[in-house]
C-alpha positions as a Python dict, from the first residue, in 0.01 Angstrom:
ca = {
    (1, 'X'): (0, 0, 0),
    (2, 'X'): (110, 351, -70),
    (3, 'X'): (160, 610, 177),
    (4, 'X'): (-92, 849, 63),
    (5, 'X'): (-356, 564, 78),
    (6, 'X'): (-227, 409, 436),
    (7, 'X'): (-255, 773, 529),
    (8, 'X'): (-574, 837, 400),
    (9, 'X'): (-669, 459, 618),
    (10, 'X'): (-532, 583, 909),
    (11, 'X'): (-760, 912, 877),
    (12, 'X'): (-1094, 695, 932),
    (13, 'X'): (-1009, 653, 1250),
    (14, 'X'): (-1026, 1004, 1333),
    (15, 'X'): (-1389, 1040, 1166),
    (16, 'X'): (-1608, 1320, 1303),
    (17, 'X'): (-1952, 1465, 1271),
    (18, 'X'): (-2167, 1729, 1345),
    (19, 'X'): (-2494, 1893, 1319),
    (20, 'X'): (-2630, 2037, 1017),
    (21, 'X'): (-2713, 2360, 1214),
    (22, 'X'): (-2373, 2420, 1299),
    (23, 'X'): (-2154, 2593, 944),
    (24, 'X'): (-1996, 2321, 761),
    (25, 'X'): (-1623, 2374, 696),
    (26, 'X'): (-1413, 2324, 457),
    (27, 'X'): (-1159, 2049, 433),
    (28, 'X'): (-808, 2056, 318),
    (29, 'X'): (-827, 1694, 207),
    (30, 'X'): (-883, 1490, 481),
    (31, 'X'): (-1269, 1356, 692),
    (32, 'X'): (-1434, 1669, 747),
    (33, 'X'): (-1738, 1641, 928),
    (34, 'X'): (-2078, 1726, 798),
    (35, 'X'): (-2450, 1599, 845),
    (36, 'X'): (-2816, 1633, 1013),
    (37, 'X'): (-2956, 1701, 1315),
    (38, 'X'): (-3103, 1439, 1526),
    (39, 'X'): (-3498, 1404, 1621),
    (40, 'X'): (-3660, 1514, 1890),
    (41, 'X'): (-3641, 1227, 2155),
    (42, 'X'): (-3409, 1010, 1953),
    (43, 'X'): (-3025, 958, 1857),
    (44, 'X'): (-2910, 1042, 1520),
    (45, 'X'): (-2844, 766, 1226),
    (46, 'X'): (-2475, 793, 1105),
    (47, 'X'): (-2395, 756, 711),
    (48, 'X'): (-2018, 709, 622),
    (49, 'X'): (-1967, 882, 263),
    (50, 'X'): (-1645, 789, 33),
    (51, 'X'): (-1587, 1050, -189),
    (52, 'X'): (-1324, 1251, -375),
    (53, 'X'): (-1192, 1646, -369),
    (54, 'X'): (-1092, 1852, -730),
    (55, 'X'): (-1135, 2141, -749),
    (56, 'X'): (-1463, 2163, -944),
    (57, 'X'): (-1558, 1975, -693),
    (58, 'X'): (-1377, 2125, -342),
    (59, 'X'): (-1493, 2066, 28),
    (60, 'X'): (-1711, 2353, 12),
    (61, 'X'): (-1938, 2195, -295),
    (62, 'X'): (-1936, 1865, -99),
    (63, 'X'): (-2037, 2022, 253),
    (64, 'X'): (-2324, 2203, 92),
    (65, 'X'): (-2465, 1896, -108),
    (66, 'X'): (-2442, 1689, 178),
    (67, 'X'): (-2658, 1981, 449),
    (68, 'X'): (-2933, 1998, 172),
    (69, 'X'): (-2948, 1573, 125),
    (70, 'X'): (-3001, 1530, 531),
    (71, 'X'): (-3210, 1872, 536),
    (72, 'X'): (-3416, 1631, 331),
    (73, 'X'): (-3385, 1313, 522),
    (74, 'X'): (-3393, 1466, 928),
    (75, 'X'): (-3201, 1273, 1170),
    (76, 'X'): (-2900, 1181, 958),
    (77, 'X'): (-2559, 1237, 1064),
    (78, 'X'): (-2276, 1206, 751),
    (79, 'X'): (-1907, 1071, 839),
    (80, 'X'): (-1698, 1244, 545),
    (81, 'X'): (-1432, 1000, 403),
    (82, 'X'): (-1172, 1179, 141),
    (83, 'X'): (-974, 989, -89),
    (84, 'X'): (-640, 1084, -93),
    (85, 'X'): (-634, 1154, -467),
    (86, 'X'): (-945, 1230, -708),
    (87, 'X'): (-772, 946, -967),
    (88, 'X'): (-690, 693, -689),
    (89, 'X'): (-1045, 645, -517),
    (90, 'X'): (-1101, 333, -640),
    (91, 'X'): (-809, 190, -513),
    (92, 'X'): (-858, 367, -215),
    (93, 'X'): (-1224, 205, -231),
    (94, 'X'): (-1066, -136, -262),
    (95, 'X'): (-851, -106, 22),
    (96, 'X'): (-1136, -13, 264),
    (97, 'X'): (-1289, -309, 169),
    (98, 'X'): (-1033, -528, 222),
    (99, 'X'): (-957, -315, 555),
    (100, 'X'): (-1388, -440, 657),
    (101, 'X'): (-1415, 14, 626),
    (102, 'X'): (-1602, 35, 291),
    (103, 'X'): (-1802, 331, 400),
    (104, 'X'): (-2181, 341, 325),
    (105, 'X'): (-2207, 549, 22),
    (106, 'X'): (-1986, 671, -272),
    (107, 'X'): (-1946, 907, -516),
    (108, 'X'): (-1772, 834, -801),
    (109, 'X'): (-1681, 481, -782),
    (110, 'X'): (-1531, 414, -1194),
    (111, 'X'): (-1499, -13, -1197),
    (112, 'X'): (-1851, -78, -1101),
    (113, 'X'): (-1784, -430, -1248),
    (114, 'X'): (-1506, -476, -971),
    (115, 'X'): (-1737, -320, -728),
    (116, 'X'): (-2063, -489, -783),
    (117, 'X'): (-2038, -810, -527),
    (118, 'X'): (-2028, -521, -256),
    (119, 'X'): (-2285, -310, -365),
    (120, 'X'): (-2681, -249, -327),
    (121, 'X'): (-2896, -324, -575),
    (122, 'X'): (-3170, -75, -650),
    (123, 'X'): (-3506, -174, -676),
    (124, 'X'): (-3752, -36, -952),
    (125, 'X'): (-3918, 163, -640),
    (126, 'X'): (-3559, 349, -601),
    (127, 'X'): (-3550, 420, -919),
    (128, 'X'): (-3894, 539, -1001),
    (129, 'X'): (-3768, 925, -1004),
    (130, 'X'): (-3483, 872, -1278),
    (131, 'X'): (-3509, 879, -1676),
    (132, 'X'): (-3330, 541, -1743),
    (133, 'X'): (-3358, 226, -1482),
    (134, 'X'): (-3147, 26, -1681),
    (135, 'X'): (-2860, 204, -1752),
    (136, 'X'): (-2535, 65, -1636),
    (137, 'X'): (-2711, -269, -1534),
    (138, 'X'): (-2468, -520, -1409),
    (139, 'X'): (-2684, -882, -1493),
    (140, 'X'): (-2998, -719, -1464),
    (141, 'X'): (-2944, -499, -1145),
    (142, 'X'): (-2847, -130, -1097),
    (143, 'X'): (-2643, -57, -812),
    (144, 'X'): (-2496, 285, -945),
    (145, 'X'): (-2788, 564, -962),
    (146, 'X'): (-2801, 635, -1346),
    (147, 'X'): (-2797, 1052, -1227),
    (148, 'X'): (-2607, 1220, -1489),
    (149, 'X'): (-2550, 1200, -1859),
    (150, 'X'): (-2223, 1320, -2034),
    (151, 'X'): (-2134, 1326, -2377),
    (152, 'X'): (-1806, 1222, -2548),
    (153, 'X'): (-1807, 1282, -2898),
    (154, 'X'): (-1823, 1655, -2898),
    (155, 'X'): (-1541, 1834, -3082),
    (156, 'X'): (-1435, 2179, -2940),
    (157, 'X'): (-1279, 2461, -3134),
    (158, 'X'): (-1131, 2816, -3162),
    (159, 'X'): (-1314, 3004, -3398),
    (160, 'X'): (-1032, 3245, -3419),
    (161, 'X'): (-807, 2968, -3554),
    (162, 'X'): (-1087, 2851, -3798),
    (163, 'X'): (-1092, 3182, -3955),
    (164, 'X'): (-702, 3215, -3972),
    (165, 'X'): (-711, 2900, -4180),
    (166, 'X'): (-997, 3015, -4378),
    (167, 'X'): (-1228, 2821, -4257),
    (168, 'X'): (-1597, 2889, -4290),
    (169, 'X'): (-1775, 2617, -4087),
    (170, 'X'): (-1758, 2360, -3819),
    (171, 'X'): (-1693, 2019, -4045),
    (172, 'X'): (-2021, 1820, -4096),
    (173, 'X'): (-1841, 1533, -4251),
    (174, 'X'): (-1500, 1324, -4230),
    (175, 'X'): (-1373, 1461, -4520),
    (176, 'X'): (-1466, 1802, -4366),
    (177, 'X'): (-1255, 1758, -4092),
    (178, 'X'): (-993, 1636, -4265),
    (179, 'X'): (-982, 1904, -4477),
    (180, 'X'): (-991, 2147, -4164),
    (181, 'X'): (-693, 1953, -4020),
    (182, 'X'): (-486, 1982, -4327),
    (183, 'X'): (-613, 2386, -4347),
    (184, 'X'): (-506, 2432, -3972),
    (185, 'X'): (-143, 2235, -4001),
    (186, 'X'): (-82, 2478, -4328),
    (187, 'X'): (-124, 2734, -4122),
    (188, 'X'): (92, 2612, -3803),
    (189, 'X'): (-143, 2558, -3574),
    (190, 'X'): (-169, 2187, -3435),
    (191, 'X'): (-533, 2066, -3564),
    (192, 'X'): (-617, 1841, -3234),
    (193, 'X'): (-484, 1936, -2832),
    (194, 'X'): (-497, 1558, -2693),
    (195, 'X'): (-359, 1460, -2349),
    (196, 'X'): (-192, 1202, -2207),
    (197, 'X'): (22, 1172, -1896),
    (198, 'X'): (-127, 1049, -1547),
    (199, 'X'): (-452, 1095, -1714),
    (200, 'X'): (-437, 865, -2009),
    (201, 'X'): (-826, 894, -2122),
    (202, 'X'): (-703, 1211, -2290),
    (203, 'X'): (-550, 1094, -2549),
    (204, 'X'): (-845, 881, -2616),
    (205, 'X'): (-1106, 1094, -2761),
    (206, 'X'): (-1086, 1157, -3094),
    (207, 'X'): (-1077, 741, -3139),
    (208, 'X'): (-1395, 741, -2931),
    (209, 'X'): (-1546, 1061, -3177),
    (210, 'X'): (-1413, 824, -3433),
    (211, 'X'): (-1590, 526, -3324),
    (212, 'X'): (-1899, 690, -3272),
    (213, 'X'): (-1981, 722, -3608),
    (214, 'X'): (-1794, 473, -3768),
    (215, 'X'): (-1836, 125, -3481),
    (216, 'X'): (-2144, 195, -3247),
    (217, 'X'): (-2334, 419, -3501),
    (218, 'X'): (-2371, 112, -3740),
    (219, 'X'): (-2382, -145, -3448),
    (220, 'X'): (-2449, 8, -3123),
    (221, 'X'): (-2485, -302, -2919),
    (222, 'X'): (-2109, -323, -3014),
    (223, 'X'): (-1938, -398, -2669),
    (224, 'X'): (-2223, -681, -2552),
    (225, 'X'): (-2197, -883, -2879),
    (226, 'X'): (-1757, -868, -2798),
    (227, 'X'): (-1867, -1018, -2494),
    (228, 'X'): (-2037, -1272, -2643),
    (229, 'X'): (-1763, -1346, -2891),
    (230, 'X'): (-1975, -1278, -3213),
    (231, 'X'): (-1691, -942, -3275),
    (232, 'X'): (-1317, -863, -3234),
    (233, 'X'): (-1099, -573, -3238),
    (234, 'X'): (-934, -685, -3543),
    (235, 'X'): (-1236, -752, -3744),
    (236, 'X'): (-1226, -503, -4109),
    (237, 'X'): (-1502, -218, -3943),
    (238, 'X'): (-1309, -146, -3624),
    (239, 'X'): (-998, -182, -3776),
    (240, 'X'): (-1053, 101, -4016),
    (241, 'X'): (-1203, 297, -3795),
    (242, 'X'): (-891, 245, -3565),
    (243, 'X'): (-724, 323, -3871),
    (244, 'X'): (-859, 676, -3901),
    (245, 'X'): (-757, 766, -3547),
    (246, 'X'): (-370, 647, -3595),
    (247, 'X'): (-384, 824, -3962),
    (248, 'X'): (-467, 1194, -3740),
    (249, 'X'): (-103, 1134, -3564),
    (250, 'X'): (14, 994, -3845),
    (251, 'X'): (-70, 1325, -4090),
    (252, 'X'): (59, 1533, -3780),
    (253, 'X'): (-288, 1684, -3703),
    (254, 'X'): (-170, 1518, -3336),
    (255, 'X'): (128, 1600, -3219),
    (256, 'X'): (224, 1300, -3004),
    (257, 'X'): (476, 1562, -2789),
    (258, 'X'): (115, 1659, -2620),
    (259, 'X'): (40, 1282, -2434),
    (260, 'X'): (303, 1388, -2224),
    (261, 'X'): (43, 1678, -2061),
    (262, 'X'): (-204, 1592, -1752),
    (263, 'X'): (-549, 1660, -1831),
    (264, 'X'): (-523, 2026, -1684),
    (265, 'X'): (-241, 2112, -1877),
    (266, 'X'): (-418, 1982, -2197),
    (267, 'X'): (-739, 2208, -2137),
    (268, 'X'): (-499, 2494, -2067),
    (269, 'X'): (-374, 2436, -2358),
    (270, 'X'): (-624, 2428, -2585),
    (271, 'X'): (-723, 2764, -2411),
    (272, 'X'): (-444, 2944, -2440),
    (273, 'X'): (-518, 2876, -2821),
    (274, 'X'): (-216, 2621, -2866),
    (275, 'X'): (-460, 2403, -3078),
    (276, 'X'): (-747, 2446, -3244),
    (277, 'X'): (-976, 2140, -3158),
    (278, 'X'): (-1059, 1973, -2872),
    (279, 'X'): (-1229, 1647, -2842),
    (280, 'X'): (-1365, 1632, -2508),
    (281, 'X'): (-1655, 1471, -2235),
    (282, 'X'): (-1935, 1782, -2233),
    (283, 'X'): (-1786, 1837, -1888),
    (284, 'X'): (-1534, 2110, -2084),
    (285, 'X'): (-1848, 2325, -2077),
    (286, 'X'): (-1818, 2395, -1737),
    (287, 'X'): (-1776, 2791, -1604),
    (288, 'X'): (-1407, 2660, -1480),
    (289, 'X'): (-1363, 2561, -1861),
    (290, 'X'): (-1524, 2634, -2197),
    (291, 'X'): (-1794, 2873, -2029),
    (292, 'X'): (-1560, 3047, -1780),
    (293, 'X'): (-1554, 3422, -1836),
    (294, 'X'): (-1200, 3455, -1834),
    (295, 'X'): (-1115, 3310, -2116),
    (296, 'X'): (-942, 3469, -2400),
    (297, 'X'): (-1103, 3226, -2696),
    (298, 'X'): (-1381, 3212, -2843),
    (299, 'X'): (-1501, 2858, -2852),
    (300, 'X'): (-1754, 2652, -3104),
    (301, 'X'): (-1835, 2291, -3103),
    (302, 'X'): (-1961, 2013, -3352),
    (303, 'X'): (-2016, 1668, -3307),
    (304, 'X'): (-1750, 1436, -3449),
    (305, 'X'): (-1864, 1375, -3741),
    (306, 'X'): (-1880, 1053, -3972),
    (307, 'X'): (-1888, 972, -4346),
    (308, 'X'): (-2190, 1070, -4458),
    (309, 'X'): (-2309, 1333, -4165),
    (310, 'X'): (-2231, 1474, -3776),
    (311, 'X'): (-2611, 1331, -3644),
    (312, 'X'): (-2456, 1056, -3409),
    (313, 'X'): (-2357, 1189, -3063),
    (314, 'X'): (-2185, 928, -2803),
    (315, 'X'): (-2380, 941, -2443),
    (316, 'X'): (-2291, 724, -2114),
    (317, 'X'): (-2600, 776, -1868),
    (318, 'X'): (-2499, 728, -1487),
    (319, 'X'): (-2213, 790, -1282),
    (320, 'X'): (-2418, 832, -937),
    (321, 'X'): (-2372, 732, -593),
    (322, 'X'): (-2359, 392, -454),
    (323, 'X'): (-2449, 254, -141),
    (324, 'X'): (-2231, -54, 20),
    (325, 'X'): (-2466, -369, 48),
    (326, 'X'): (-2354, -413, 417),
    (327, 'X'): (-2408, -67, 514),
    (328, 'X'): (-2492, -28, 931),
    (329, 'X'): (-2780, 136, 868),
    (330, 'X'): (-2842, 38, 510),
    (331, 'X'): (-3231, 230, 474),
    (332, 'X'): (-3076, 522, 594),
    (333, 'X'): (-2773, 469, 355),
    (334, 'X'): (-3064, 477, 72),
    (335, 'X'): (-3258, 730, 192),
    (336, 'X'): (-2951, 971, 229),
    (337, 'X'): (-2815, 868, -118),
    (338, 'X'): (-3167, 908, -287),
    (339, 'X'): (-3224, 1256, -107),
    (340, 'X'): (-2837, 1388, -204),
    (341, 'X'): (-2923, 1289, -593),
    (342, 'X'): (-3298, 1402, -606),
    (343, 'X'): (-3265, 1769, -458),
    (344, 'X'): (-3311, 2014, -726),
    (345, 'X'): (-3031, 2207, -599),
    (346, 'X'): (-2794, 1963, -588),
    (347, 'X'): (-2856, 1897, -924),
    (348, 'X'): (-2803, 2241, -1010),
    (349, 'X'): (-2494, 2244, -829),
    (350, 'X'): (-2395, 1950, -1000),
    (351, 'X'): (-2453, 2150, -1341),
    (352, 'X'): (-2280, 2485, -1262),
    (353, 'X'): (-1944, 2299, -1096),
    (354, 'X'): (-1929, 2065, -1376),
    (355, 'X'): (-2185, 2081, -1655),
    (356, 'X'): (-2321, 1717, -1593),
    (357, 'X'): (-2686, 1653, -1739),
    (358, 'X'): (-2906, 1529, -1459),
    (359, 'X'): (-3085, 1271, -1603),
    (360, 'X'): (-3419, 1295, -1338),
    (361, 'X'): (-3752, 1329, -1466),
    (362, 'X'): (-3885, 1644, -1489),
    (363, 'X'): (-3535, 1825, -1458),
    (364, 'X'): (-3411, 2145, -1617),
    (365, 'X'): (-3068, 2295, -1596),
    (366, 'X'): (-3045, 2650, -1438),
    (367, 'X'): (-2924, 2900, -1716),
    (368, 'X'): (-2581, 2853, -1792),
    (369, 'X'): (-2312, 2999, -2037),
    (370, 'X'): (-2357, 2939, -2427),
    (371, 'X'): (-2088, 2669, -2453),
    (372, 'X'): (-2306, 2455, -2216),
    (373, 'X'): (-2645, 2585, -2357),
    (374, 'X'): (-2515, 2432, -2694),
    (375, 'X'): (-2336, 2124, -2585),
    (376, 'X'): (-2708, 2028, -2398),
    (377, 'X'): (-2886, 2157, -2689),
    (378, 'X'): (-2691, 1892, -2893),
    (379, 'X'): (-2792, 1633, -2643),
    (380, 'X'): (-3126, 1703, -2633),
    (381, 'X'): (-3139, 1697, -3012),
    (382, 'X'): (-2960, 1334, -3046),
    (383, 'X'): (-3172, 1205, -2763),
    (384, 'X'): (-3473, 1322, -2951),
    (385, 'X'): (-3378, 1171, -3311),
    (386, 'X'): (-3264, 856, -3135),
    (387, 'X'): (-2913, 934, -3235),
    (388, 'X'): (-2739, 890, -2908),
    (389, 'X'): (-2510, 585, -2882),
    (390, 'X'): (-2291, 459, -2636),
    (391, 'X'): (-1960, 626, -2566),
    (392, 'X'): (-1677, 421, -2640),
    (393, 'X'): (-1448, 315, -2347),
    (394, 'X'): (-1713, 484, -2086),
    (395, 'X'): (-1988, 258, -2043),
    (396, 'X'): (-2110, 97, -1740),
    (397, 'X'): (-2196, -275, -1596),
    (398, 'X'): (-2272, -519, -1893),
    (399, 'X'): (-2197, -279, -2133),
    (400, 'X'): (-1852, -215, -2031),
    (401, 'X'): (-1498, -359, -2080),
    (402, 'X'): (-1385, -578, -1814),
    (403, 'X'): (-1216, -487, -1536),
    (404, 'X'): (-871, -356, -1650),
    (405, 'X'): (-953, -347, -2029),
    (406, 'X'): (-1019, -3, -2008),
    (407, 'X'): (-650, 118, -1900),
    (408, 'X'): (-532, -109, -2174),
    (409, 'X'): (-735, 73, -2378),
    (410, 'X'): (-622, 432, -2301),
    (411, 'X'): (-279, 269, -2333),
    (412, 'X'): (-287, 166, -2680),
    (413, 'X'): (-438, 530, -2814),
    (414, 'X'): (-116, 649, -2680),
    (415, 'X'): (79, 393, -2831),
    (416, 'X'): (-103, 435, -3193),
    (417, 'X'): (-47, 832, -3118),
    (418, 'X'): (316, 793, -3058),
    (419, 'X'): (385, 504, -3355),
    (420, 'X'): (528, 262, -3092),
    (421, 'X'): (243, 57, -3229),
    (422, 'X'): (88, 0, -3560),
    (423, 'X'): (-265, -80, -3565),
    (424, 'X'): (-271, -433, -3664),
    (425, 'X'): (-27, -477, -3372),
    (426, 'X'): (-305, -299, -3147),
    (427, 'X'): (-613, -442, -3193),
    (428, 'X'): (-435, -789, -3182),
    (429, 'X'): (-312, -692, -2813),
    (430, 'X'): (-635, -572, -2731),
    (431, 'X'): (-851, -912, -2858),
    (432, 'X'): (-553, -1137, -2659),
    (433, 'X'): (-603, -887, -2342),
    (434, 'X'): (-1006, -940, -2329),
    (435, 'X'): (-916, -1286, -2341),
    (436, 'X'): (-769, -1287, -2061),
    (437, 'X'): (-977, -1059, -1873),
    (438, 'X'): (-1284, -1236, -1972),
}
């Protein structure tokens, strides 16, 4: 075990809570204490939470979701558990578990798969309030609340940069973009900003945008029928579209220098105008990225587009809490989980810190900036034609990779980006890997 994790072990110990009349503080990174008021006559019900500090997301944002969830739920008291490190919580998670500390409920949790044996499973009457009870089903059962929906395909761009380069429109077909690329690199400006780094799912985009349109839009149950064996990585359609991807690094429209940058490095990047697209999760039109004030660019987006047209848009529906199946108190687990993802201004909160589309029934965003506005527009749009498809390399229970596939995954876009690999080589690795995950 690492030290930051046996650190952030020995910090359960020192678990506090308090009353949700009393102000709720801000942490620094470790427990910080938070929660509701007991009854009249009776002794509060304590709720351990797991969850993880950025800082979209800081102390503050967590402190205030949690005061309106047990506002909701009275007599609730909420134990604050921080992992160490945003990217590290689900080994963090593990480690609890194997420690008998798995708190009660978690935010955040990515290898639902791994998690599944440990978790609740939520019954139709749980889900009753949310848009899709099936989403990120694990043999039938849903023990993640499907809450938000974020989109992956969505190309972002400087205007400023199109115009330089003369050009007129966002692309509405491959060709299009191609021809945008080539425009852009005449001009010296690097086409794509990718990522890379610690946070490898950077430098995957554009081969999700790319399989989007070219894998799930022609055969969006995809992923389930690789389960079953009836596809492979190396069969002729995912193979060219893999093709595509490697042929963006290869035409230098990526610059494989950039998979060196973290993720924040990579947005800052693209908005200090040091490329002129950006394939990115709709979370980029948050106010602390495409829609914050301060920036200096002015920014446009397009779905990635395919062959023929830019109508497919890829969607991944869930990412909400959890609740541990041995919870003390597991109703009031539930009950505070279900409060913290139902109140309206959570789920505002949850849209203004980082532009997630709540996907409850009945729900509208607050008014946001026109980067947002657009990207949710697009949604909306895709959702409504029944051109939404699943998001490469970010889906959920059954219709996920196995555990570990997914880092294997973000591995090989870097190694197609950087040429250590050629694509045959790639796809073959990745069919022998699911072999042996499976």
């Amino acid at each position: 075990m690492n030290r930051t994790l046996a650190a952030g072990l020995a910090a359960l110990l020192a678990l506090t809570a308090c009353s949700v009349n009393e102000a709720a503080a801000p942490s620094s990174g470790g427990p910080a204490p938070s929660g509701g008021s007991a009854p009249a006559g009776g002794s509060a019900k304590t709720v351990s939470f797991l969850l993880f500090e950025s800082p979209n997301l800081n102390a503050a944002y967590w402190d205030a979701q949690i005061k309106r969830a047990t506002d909701a739920v009275p007599g609730i008291t909420v134990k604050k558990v921080v992992a160490p490190a945003a990217g590290s919580r689900d080994e963090f998670a593990k480690q609890l578990i194997a420690s008998g500390q798995f708190p009660d409920v978690h935010v955040g949790l990515q290898d639902i798969l791994g998690f599944a044996p440990s978790l609740y499973a939520w019954t139709p009457e749980d889900l009753k309030d949310f848009e899709c009870t099936t989403c990120g089903a694990i043999g039938g059962k849903v023990v993640q609340l499907p809450t938000n929906t974020q989109t992956h395909s969505n190309v972002y761009y400087n205007e400023d940069l199109f115009k330089k380069a003369g050009i007129s429109a966002a692309p509405k077909t491959y060709a299009e973009l191609l021809d945008a690329a080539a425009k852009l690199k005449a001009k010296g400006v690097t086409p794509f900003v990718i990522g890379g780094g610690p946070d490898a799912f950077a430098s995957t985009l554009a081969w999700t945008g790319v399989l989007t349109t070219d894998v799930y839009g022609k055969n969006p149950d995809w992923m389930r029928q690789r389960r079953e064996g009836k596809v492979k990585f190396t069969d002729p359609g995912f193979k060219a579209a893999t093709q595509k991807f490697a042929d963006l690094a290869a035409k230098g429209y990526i610059d494989k220098r950039d998979l060196s940058r973290d993720y924040g490095a990579t947005q800052t990047a693209f908005l200090e105008g040091k490329g002129a697209m950006y394939p990115m999760g709709s979370w980029f039109a948050s106010p602390s990225g495409g829609d914050n004030p301060s920036n200096k660019i002015k920014i446009g987006r397009f779905n990635w587009p395919g062959d023929a047209d830019a109508t497919k848009l890829a969607a991944f529906t869930g990412g909400g809490l959890t609740v541990s199946a041995t919870a003390k108190d597991l109703d009031a687990a539930k009950k505070f989980a279900l409060a913290f993802q139902l109140d309206t201004s959570n789920l505002d909160a949850s849209v203004k810190a980082d532009a997630l589309f709540p996907a409850i029934k009945g729900y509208s965003p607050p008014a946001m900036g026109a980067l947002f506005t657009e990207s949710y527009k697009a949604w909306s749009q895709a959702k409504t034609a029944g051109a939404t498809v699943p998001s490469f390399g970010w889906e959920a229970g059954d219709d996920a990779m196995p555990p570990g596939m997914k880092e294997k995954w973000w591995a090989s876009a870097q190694d197609l980006v950087s040429g250590k690999k050629t694509v045959d080589e790639v796809l073959r690795y990745l069919d022998d890997e699911w072999d042996k995950s499976s």
